[in-house]
C-alpha positions in Angstrom: 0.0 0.0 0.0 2.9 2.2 -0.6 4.7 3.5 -3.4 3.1 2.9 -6.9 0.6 0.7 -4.8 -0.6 3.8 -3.4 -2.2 5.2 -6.6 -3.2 1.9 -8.7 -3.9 -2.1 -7.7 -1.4 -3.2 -10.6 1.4 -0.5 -11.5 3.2 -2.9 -13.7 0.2 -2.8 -15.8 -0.5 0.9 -15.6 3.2 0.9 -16.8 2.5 -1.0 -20.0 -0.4 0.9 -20.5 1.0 4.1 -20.5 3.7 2.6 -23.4 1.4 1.3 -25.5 -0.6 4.7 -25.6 2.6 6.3 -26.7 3.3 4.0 -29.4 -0.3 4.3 -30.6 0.6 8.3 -30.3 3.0 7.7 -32.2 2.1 5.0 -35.0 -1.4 7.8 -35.3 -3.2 5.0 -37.4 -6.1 2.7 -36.0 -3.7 0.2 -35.8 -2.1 1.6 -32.7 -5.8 2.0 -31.6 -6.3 -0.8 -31.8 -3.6 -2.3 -30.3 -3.3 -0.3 -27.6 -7.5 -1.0 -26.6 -6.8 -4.6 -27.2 -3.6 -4.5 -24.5 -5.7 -2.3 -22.5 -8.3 -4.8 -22.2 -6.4 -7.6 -21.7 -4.5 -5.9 -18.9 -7.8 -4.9 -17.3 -9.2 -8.7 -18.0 -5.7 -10.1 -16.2 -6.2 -8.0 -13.5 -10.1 -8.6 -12.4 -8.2 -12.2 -12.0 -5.6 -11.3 -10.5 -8.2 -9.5 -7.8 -9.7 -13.1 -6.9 -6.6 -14.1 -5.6 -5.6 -11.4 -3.8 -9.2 -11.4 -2.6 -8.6 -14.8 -0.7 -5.6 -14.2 0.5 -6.0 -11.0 2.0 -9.4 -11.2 2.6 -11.0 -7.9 4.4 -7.5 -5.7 4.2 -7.6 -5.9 0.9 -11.7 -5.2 0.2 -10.3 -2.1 2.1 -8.1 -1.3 -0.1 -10.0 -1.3 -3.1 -12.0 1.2 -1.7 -9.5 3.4 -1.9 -7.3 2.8 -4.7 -7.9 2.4 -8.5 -7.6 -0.9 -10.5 -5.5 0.7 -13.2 -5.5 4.6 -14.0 -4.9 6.8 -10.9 -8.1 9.0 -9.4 -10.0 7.7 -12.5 -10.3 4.2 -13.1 
């Protein structure tokens, strides 16, 4: 619940995310639309997994902590 955890439930993914978004910047074609909103919902997909494991294992703490932070994009989503 510190550092990048403090802002978003998977930084590694918010990472990724953010790169991808450049490239498709960068490419400026729907290709890099639509790879970036095929990677985007992947991540997202991964993660709402991820979640059901974390769930179990750290039960209330963790409902807790969804409350307060975002799955991947900090103060929005």
């Amino acid at each position: 619940m510190t550092g990048p955890y403090k802002y978003v439930r998977h930084p590694i993914y918010s990472g990724i995310i953010l790169v991808i978004l450049g490239i498709a910047i960068y490419l400026g074609n729907i290709a890099g639309l639509l790879l970036f909103l095929a990677f985007f919902f992947g991540a997202y997909y991964k993660a709402i997994k991820e979640e059901k494991l974390l769930l179990k294992h750290f039960s209330e703490k963790y409902i807790e902590y969804k409350k307060h932070v975002r799955v991947l994009i900090p103060f929005v989503f």
